[in-house]
LOPA-503112 format. One line per field, with one value per residue (C-alpha): residue number from 1; residue in three letters; x, y, z. Coordinates in nm, 3 decimals. Layout:
<nodes>
n = (NUM;...) .
res = (ALA;...) .
px = (X;...) .
py = (Y;...) .
pz = (Z;...) .
</nodes>
This chain:
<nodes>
n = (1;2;3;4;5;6;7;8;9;10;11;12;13;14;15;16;17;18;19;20;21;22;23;24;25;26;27;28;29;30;31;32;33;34;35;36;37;38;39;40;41;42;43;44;45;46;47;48;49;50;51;52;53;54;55;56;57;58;59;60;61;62;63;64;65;66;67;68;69;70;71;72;73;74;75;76;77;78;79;80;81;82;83;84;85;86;87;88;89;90;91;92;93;94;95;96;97;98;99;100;101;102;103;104;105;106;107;108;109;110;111;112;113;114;115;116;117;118;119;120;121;122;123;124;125;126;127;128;129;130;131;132;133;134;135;136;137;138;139;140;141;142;143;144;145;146;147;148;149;150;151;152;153;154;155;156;157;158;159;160;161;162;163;164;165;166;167;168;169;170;171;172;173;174;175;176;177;178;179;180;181;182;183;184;185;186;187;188;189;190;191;192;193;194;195;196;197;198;199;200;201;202;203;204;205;206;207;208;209;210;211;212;213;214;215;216;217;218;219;220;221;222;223;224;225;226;227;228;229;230;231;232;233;234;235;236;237;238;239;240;241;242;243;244;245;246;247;248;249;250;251;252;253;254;255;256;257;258;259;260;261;262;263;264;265;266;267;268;269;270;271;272;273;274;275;276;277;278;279;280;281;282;283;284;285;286;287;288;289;290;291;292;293;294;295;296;297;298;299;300;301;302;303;304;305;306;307;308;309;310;311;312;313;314;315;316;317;318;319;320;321;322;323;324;325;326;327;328;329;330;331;332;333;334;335;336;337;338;339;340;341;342;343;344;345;346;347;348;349;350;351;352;353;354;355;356;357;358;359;360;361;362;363;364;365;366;367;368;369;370;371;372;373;374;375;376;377;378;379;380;381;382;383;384;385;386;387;388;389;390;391;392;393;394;395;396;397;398;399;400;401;402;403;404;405;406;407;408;409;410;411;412;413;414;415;416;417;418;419;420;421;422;423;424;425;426;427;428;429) .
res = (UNK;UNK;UNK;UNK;UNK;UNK;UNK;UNK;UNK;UNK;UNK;UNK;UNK;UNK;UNK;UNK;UNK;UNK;UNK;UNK;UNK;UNK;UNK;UNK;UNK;UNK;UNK;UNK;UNK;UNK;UNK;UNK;UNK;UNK;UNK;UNK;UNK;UNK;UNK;UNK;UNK;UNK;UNK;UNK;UNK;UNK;UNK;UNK;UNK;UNK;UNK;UNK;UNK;UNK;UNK;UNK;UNK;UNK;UNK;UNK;UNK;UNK;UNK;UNK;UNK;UNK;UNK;UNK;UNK;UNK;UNK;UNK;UNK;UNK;UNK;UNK;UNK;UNK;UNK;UNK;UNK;UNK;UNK;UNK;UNK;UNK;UNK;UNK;UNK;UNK;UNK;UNK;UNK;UNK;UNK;UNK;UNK;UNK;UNK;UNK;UNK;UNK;UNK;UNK;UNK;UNK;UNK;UNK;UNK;UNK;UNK;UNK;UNK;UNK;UNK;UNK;UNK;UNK;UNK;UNK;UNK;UNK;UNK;UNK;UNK;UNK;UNK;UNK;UNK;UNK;UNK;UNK;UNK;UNK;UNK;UNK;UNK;UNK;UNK;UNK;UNK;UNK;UNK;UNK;UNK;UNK;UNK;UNK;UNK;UNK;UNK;UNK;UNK;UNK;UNK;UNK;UNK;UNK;UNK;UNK;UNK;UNK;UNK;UNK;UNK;UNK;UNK;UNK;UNK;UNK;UNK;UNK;UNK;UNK;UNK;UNK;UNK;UNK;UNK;UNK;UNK;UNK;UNK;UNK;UNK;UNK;UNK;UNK;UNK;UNK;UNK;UNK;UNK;UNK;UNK;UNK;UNK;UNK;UNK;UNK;UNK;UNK;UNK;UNK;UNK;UNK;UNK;UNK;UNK;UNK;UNK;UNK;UNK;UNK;UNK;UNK;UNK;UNK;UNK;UNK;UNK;UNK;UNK;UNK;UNK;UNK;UNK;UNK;UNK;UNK;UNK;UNK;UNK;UNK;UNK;UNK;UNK;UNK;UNK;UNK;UNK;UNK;UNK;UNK;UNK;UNK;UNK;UNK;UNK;UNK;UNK;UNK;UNK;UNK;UNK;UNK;UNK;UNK;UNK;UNK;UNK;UNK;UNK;UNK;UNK;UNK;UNK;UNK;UNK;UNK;UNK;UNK;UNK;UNK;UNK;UNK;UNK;UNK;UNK;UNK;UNK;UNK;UNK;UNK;UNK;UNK;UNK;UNK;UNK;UNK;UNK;UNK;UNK;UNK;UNK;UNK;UNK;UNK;UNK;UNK;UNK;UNK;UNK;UNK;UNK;UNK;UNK;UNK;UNK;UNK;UNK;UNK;UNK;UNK;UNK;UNK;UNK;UNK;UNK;UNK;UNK;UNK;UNK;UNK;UNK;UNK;UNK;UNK;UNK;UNK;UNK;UNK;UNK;UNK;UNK;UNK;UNK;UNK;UNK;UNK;UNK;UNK;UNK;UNK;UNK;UNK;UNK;UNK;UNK;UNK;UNK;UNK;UNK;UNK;UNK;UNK;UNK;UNK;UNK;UNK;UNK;UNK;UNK;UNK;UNK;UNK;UNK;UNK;UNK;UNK;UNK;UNK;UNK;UNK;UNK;UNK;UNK;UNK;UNK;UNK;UNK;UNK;UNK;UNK;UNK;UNK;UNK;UNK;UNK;UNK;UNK;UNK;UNK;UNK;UNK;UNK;UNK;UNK;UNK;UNK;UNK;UNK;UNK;UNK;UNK;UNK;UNK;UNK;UNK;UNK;UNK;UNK;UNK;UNK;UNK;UNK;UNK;UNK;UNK;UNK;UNK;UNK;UNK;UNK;UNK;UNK;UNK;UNK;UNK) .
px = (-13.669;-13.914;-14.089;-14.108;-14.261;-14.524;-14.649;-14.597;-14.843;-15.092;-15.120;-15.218;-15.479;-15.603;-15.600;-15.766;-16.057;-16.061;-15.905;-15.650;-15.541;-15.447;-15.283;-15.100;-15.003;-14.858;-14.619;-14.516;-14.425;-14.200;-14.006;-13.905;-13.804;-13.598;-13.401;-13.345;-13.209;-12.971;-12.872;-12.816;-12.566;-12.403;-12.440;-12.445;-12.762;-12.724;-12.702;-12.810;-12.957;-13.163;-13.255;-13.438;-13.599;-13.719;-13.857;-13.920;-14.158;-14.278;-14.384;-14.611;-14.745;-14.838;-14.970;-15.183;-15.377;-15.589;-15.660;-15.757;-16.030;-15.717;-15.632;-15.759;-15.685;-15.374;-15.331;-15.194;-14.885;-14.875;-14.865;-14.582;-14.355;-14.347;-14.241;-13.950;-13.815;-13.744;-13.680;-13.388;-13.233;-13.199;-13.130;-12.856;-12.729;-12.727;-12.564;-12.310;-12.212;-12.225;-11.956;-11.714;-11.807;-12.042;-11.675;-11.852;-11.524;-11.765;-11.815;-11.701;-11.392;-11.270;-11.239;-10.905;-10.782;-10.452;-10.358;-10.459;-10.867;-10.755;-10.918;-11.224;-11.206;-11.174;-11.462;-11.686;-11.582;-11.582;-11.922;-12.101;-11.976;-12.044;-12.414;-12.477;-12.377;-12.585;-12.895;-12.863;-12.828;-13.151;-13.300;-13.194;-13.295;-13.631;-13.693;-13.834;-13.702;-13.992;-13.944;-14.083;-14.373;-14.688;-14.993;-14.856;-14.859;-14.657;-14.352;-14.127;-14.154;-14.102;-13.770;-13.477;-13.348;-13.214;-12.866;-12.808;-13.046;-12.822;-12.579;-12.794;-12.901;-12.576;-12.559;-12.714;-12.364;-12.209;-12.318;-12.201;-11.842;-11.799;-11.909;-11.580;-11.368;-11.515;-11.373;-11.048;-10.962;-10.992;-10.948;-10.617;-10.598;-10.679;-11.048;-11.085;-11.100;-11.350;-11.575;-11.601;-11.692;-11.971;-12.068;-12.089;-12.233;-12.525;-12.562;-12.551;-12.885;-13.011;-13.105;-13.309;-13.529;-13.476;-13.598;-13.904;-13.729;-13.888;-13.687;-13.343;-13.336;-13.413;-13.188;-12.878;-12.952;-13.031;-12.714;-12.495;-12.664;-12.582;-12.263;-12.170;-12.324;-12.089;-11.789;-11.881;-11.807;-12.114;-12.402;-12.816;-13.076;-13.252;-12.985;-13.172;-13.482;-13.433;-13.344;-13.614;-13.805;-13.610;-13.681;-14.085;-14.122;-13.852;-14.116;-14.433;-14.308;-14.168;-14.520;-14.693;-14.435;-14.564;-14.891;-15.040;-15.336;-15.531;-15.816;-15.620;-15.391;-15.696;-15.882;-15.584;-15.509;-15.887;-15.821;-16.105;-16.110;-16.141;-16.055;-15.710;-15.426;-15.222;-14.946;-15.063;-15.231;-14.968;-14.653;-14.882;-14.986;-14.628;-14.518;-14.852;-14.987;-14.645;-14.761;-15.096;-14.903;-14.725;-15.053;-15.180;-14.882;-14.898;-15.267;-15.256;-14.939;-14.994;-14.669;-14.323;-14.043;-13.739;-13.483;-13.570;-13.744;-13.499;-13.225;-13.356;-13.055;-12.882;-13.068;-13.116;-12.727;-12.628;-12.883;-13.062;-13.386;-13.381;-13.356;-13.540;-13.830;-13.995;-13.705;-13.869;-14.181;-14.385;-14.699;-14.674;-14.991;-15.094;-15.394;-15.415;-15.218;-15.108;-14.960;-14.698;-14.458;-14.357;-14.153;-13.818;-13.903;-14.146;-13.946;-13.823;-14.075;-14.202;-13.913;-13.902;-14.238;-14.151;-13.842;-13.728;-13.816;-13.610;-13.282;-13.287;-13.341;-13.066;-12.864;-12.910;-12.855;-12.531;-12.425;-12.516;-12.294;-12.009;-12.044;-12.121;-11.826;-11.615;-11.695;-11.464;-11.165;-11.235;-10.986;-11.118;-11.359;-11.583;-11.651;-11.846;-12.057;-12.137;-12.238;-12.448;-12.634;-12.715;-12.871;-13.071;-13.235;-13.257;-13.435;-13.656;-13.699;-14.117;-14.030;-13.929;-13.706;-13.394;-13.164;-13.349;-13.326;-13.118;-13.034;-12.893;-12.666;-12.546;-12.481;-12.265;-12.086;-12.029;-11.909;-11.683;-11.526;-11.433;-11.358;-11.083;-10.962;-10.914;-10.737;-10.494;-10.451;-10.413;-10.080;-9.948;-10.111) .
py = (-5.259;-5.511;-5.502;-5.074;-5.114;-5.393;-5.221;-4.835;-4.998;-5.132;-4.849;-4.667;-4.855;-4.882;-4.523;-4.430;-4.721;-4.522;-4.750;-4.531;-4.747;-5.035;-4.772;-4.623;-4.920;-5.083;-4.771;-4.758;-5.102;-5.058;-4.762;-4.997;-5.273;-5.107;-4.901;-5.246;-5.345;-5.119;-5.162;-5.523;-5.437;-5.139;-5.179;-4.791;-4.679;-4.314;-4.465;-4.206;-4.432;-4.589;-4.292;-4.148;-4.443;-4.455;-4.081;-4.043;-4.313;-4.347;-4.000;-4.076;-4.361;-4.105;-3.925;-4.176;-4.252;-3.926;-3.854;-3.496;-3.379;-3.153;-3.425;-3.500;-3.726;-3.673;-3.642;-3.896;-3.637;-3.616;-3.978;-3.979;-3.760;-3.904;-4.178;-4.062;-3.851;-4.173;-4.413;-4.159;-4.162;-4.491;-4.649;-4.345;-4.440;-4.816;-4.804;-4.587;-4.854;-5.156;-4.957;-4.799;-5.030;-4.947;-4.851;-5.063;-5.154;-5.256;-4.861;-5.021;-4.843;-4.563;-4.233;-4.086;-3.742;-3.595;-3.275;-3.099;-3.060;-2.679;-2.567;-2.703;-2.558;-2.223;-2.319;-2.373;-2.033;-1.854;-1.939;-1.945;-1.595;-1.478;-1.644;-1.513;-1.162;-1.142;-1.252;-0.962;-0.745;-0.883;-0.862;-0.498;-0.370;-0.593;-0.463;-0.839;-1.200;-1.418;-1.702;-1.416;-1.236;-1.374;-1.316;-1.287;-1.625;-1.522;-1.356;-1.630;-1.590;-1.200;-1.232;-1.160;-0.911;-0.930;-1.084;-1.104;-1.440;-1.646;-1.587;-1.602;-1.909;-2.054;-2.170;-2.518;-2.643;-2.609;-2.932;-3.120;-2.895;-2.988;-3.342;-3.349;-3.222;-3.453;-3.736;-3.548;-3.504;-3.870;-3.824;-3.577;-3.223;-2.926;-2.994;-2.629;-2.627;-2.913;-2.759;-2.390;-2.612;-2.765;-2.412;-2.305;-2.630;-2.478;-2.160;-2.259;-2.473;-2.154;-1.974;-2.191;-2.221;-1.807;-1.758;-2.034;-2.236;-2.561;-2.644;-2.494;-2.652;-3.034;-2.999;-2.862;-3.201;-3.418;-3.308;-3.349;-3.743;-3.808;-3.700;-3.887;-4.201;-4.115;-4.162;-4.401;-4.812;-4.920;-4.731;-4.871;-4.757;-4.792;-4.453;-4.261;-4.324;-4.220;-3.908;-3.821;-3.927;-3.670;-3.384;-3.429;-3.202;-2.931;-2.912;-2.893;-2.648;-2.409;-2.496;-2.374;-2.068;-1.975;-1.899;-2.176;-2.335;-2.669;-2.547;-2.330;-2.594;-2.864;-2.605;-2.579;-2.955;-3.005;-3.402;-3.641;-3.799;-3.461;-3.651;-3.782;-3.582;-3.301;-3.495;-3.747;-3.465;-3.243;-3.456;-3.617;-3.276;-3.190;-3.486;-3.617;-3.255;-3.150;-3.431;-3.281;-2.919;-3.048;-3.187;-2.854;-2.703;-2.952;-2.921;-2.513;-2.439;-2.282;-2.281;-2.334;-2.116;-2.261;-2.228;-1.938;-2.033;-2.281;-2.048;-1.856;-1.857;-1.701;-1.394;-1.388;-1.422;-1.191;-0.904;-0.913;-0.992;-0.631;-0.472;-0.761;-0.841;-1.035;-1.303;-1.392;-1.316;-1.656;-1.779;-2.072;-2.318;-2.472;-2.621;-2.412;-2.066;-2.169;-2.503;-2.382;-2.669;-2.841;-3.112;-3.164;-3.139;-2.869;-2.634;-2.882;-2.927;-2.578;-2.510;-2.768;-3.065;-3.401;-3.354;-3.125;-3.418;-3.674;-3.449;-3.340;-3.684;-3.812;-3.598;-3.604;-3.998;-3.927;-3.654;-3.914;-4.179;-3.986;-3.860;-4.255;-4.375;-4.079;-4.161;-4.400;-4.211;-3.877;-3.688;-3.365;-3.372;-3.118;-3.384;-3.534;-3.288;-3.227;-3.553;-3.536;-3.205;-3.414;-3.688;-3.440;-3.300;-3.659;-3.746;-3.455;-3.456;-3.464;-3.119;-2.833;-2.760;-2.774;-2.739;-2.426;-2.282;-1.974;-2.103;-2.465;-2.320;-2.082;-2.353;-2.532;-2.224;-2.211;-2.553;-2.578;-2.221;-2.422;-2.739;-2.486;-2.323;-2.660;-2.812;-2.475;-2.430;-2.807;-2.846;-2.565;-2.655) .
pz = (9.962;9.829;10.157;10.143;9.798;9.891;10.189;10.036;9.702;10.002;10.269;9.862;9.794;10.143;10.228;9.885;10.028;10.349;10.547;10.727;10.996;10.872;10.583;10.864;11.027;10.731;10.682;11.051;11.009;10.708;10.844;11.191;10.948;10.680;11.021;11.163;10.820;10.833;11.174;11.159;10.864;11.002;11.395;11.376;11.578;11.398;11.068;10.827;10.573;10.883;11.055;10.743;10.663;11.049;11.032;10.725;10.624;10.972;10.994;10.687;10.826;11.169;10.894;10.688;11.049;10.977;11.326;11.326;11.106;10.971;10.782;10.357;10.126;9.963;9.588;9.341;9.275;9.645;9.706;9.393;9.570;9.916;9.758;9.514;9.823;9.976;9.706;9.536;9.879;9.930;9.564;9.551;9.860;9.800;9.438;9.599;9.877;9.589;9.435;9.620;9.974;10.279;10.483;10.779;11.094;11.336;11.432;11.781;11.765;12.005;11.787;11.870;11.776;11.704;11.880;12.216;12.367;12.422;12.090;12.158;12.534;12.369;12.067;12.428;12.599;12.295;12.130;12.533;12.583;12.190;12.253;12.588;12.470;12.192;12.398;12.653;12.362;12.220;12.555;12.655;12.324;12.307;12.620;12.774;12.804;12.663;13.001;13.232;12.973;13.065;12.830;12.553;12.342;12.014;12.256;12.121;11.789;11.824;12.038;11.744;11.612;11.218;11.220;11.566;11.694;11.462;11.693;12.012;11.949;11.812;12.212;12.059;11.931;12.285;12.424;12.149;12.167;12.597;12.509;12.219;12.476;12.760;12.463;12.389;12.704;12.833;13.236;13.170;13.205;13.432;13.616;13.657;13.252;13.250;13.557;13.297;13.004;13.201;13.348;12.980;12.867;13.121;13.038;12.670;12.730;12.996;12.689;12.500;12.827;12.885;12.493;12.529;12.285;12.294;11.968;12.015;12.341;12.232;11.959;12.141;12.336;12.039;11.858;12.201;12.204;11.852;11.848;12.227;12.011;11.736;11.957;12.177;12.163;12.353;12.361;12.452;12.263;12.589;12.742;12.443;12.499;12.904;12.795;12.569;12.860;13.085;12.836;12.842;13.126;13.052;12.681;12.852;13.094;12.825;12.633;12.920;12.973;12.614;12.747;12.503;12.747;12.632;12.510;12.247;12.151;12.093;11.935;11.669;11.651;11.572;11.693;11.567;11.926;12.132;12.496;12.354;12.585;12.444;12.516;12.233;12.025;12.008;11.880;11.608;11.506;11.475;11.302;11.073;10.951;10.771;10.543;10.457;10.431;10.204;10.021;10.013;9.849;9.588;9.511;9.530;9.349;9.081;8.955;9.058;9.190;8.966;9.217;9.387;9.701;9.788;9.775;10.036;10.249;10.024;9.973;10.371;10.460;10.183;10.255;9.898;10.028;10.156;9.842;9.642;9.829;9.575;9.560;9.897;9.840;9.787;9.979;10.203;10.101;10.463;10.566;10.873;10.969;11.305;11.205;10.932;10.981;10.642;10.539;10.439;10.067;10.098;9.848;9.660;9.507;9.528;9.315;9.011;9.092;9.145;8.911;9.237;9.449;9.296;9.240;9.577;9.741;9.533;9.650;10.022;9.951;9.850;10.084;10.353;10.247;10.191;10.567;10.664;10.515;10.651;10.995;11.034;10.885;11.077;11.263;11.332;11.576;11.430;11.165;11.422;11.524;11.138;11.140;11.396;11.274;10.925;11.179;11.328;11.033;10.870;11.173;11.149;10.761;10.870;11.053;10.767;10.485;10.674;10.382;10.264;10.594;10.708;11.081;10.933;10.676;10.943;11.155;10.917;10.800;11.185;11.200;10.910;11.075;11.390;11.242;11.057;11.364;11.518;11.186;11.223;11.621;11.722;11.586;11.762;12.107) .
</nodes>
């Protein structure tokens, strides 16, 4: 921690001096040191603790770089709450592991579950076809799939109809289901069963790619990874970086399928280097600007939301935002319209300032721990995959305000639904 503060006080100083490199640098170098801390304590290369520290603070050092002209100098308050959002995490998390333990076996163990795989067989079939169903509706009543409109750049974004897309695009918890019953299953069992959870497992990740889902699609992979790492006793870092590698061209091919040429994208990203590659230009863009979006907030706000913002997935899943508009009615404060990614703690602090910050980083400290020590212990296998969706957004805490999102609370209302069917059916099969 000593090391986070000393360089956090430096890349400061340096970036208020205009030195944004070596500002940058300094960052980027802190967030691979306090995830190899972690990882030399835990041996856990999904470590939540590590992860966060990883993406978090790394994505603010991307961010302290400046390279697009995009990019300002961030406010003392801004400054403030990057760094509460990560120091509350971690001293929450490491007071919590001084006094009840870190629950650390070696995660080397082979998980092992009580019961029968057939629940999760039928979680596979049943969520595929409930998906697949849904996105024919969608498409029948839409009257296009986005894959095959050409021409039309915002397609994408238009492609849902109210209530039904959460289910459509539920599809992104199937790989992580077949690779659960892959586990469970161990070698034994019918191979007809395992050949129609692999044809599901591909028609689960078919509509991502038939909805131009660049997203949906590398998380339904990302959350199959992390939960395959979860349950596995070796695993190389090296085997997840191959398949990032193996995703690049399924993302610029659904980039391109979005009718998004070059020239728009660059003229968007508004790079200070206007040869460097999309294929730079784009992931910092998606990564460093949420940081200066969330600058903006902070500087234009002119006052806060007490609760309400946050709660938006309440008023969504419940229908009141249809006959309360103004509970969701609140302007996002961006520094540009077409990049309107945020950061984890966008609302947060939209809701109650720093104060907002703090609370909420605290808590996502301890909610991690809890899960971290769990691990070890679990015997449910949905467990798993809940782990491995609180990775995903840990890892992507630069992306949006996950926890204040519709789709991610539907997803673990989803989740705790299965992990209930299983906890009720696997006796009995």
């Amino acid at each position: 921690m000593a090391v986070y503060l000393i360089c956090y006080l430096a890349s400061y100083i340096l970036a208020r001096f205009g030195h944004y490199l070596i500002s940058g640098v300094l960052l980027l170098a802190a967030a691979g040191w306090l995830y190899m801390e972690d990882y030399r304590k835990y041996k856990n290369l999904i470590h939540l603790r590590g992860l966060f520290s990883l993406f978090w603070v790394g994505g603010e050092g991307l961010a302290c770089l400046k390279l697009s002209n995009l990019q300002t100098d961030w406010s003392n308050m801004t400054w403030f709450c990057l760094f509460l959002a990560y120091i509350g995490f971690w001293l929450v998390f490491e007071i919590l592991v001084r006094v009840y333990g870190s629950g650390y076996d070696g995660y080397g163990r082979w998980r092992s579950f009580s019961g029968d795989s057939k629940p999760v067989f039928a979680m596979i079939c049943g969520l595929t076809v409930l998906s697949l169903g849904c996105f024919i509706a969608e498409a029948v009543i839409l009257g296009y799939v986005p894959l095959f409109l050409r021409g039309v750049p915002h397609a994408y974004s238009e492609f849902h109809l109210t209530g039904i897309h959460y289910f459509t695009v539920s599809c992104v918890l199937v790989p992580s289901l077949t690779v659960l019953y892959v586990h469970m299953r161990n070698g034994r069992g019918s191979e007809k069963l395992l050949i129609a959870a692999l044809v599901m497992t591909a028609i689960s990740l078919l509509i991502p790619i038939l909805c131009v889902s660049r997203f949906q699609l590398v998380f339904a992979v990302l959350l199959a990874a992390f939960t395959y790492i979860s349950l596995q006793k070796l695993f190389h870092p090296g085997w997840l970086a191959g398949l990032f590698v193996v995703m690049i061209p399924f993302y610029l091919i659904l980039t391109v399928a979005r009718s998004h040429n070059i020239e728009y994208l660059n003229g968007i990203f508004e790079m200070k280097k206007a040869s460097m590659p999309i294929f730079i230009s784009q992931p910092y863009i998606y990564i460093a600007n949420n940081y200066d979006n969330f600058n903006c907030m902070v500087e234009a706000l002119p006052g806060h939301s007490f609760g309400l913002k946050g709660l938006f997935p309440l008023w969504a899943l419940s229908g009141l935002k249809f006959f309360f508009p103004q509970l969701i009615n609140f302007p996002i404060y961006v520094d540009k319209t077409e990049l309107t990614t945020l950061t984890l703690f966008y609302d947060s602090y939209y809701d109650f300032g720093w104060i907002g910050v703090l609370l909420f980083s605290c808590i996502l400290g301890a909610i991690a721990y809890i899960l971290v020590v769990k691990l070890r212990e679990m015997r449910n296998p949905l467990g798993y995959l809940l782990y491995a969706q609180f990775a995903a957004y840990l890892m992507l805490s630069f992306f949006t305000t996950w926890f204040s999102n519709t789709t991610t609370w539907f997803y673990l209302i989803l989740t705790g639904i299965m992990a209930l069917f299983y906890h009720l059916r696997a006796s009995r099969w």
